[in-house]
N, C-alpha and C positions, 0 to 999 in steps of 0.2 A: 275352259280353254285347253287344257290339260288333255283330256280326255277327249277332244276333237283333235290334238294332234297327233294323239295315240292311234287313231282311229285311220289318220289320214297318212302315217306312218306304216299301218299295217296293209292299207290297202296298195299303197305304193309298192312295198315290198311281195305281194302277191300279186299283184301286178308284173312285177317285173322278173320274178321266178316262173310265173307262167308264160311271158314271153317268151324265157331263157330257155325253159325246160321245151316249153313248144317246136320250138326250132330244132331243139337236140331229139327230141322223137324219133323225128323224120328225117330221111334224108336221101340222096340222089345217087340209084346207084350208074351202072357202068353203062345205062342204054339211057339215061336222063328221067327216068319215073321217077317219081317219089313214093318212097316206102316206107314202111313204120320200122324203128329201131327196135331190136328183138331185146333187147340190153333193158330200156327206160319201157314205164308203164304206160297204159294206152290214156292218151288225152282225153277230156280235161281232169287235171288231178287238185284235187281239192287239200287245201290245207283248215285242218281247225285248232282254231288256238282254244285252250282253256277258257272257262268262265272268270278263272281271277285276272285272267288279259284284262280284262272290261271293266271291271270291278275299280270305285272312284278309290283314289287314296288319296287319303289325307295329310296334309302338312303337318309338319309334326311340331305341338303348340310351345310352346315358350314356356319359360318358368314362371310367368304375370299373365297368362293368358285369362285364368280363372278371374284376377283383382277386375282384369278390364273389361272382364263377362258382366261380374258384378256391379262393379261401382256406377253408382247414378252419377246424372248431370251435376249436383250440387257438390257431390265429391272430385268430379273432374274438376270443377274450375276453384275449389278450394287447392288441390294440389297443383295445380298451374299457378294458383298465387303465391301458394308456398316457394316453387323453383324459382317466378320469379323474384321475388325479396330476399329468399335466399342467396343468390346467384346469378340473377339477371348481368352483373360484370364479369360474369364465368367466360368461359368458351362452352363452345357445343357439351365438348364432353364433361365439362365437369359440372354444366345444369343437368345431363343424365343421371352424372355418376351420382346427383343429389335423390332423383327421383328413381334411382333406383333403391338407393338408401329407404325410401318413404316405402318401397314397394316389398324390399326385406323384410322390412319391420313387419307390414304386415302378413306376411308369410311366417314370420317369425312368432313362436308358441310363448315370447317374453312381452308380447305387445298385443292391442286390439284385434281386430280381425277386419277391420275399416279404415279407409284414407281418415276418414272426418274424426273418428277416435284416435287414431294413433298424430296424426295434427294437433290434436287439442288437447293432449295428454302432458299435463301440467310439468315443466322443465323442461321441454322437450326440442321444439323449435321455436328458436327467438323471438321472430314475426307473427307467432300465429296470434296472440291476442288483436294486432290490427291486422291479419289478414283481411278483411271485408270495409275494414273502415278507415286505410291506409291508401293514399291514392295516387293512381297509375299514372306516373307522369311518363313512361314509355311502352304505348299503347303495341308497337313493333316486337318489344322484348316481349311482353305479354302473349302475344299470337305467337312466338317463337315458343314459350315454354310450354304452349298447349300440345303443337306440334311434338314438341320433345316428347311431352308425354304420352302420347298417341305412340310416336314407335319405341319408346321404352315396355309398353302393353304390349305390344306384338314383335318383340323383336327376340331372337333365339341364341343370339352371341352376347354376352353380357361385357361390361367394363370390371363390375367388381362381384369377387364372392359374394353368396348368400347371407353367410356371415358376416357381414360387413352391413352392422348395422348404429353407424355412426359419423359422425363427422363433424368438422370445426377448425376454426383459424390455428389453432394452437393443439397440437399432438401431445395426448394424455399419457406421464409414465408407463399406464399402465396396459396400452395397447401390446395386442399380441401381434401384430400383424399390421401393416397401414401400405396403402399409397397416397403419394400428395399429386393430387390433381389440381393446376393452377394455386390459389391461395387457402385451396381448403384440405383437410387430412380427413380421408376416409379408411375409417379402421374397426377393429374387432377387438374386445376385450375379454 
């Protein structure tokens, strides 16, 4: 889309310099002829853009771009169970601010390198032992948290630092750093 409107942009705009200029070439002198302007070049004059005019660019990817490259079907809807158990009475942003947390971690060099590890990784999140065998009695919230996590993958403005790889009802003495988002404390130790 991008790149047809570039396209449709440039021909517009040669289009309409060549109108301009066209007219200004020529012009009518003192007996009514039309004559060529000794001033401007002889018609048609051509413009060429560079080869990087044309050339696609790319959007520039998000700091989870890679997690959402990677992660399989089984990891997405484990980490949608997780947002929602965790936070399904959150608001918008503080079921992000959680899976963003899950998305730190794993970016993070102190944790897995996988949703389904860094999930299952013993003391970690409350819920995970019944994440699969714990049942959805709000199928709404559910679809809502997949979504979340869909544009937390692709999204390039974040809620919390990188660093911010925790969270919980109750803020630890020993946080260096915290926001509280709705009922939960997302912070850095």
């Amino acid at each position: 889309m991008r790149q047809h409107l570039r396209h449709l942009l440039c021909f517009s705009l040669a289009v309409l310099l060549l109108i301009g200029w066209g007219a200004a070439f020529f012009f009518e002198d003192d007996r009514g002829e039309r004559r060529e302007h000794p001033i401007f070049p002889p018609a048609p004059y051509v413009i060429e853009l560079p080869p990087a005019f044309y050339e696609e660019r790319e959007e520039p990817a998000g700091r989870y771009a890679a997690i959402g490259e990677e992660m399989t079907d089984e990891e997405r809807a484990l980490s949608a169970l997780m947002i929602y158990h965790e936070a399904r009475g959150e608001s918008e942003e503080g079921q992000r601010a959680v899976a963003e947390v899950l998305c730190n971690r794993i970016l993070s060099e102190l944790y897995p390198d996988t949703a389904k590890e860094v999930i299952y990784q013993q003391n970690q999140f409350s819920c995970a032992d019944a994440l699969t065998t714990a049942p959805v009695r709000e199928p709404a919230c559910l679809a809502k948290a997949f979504d979340i996590l869909h544009e937390v993958l692709e999204e390039t403005e974040y809620l919390l630092p990188e660093t911010y790889l925790y969270f919980g009802t109750v803020l630890p003495a020993n946080a260096k750093s915290y926001v509280q988002i709705g009922n939960h404390y997302f912070y850095e130790i």
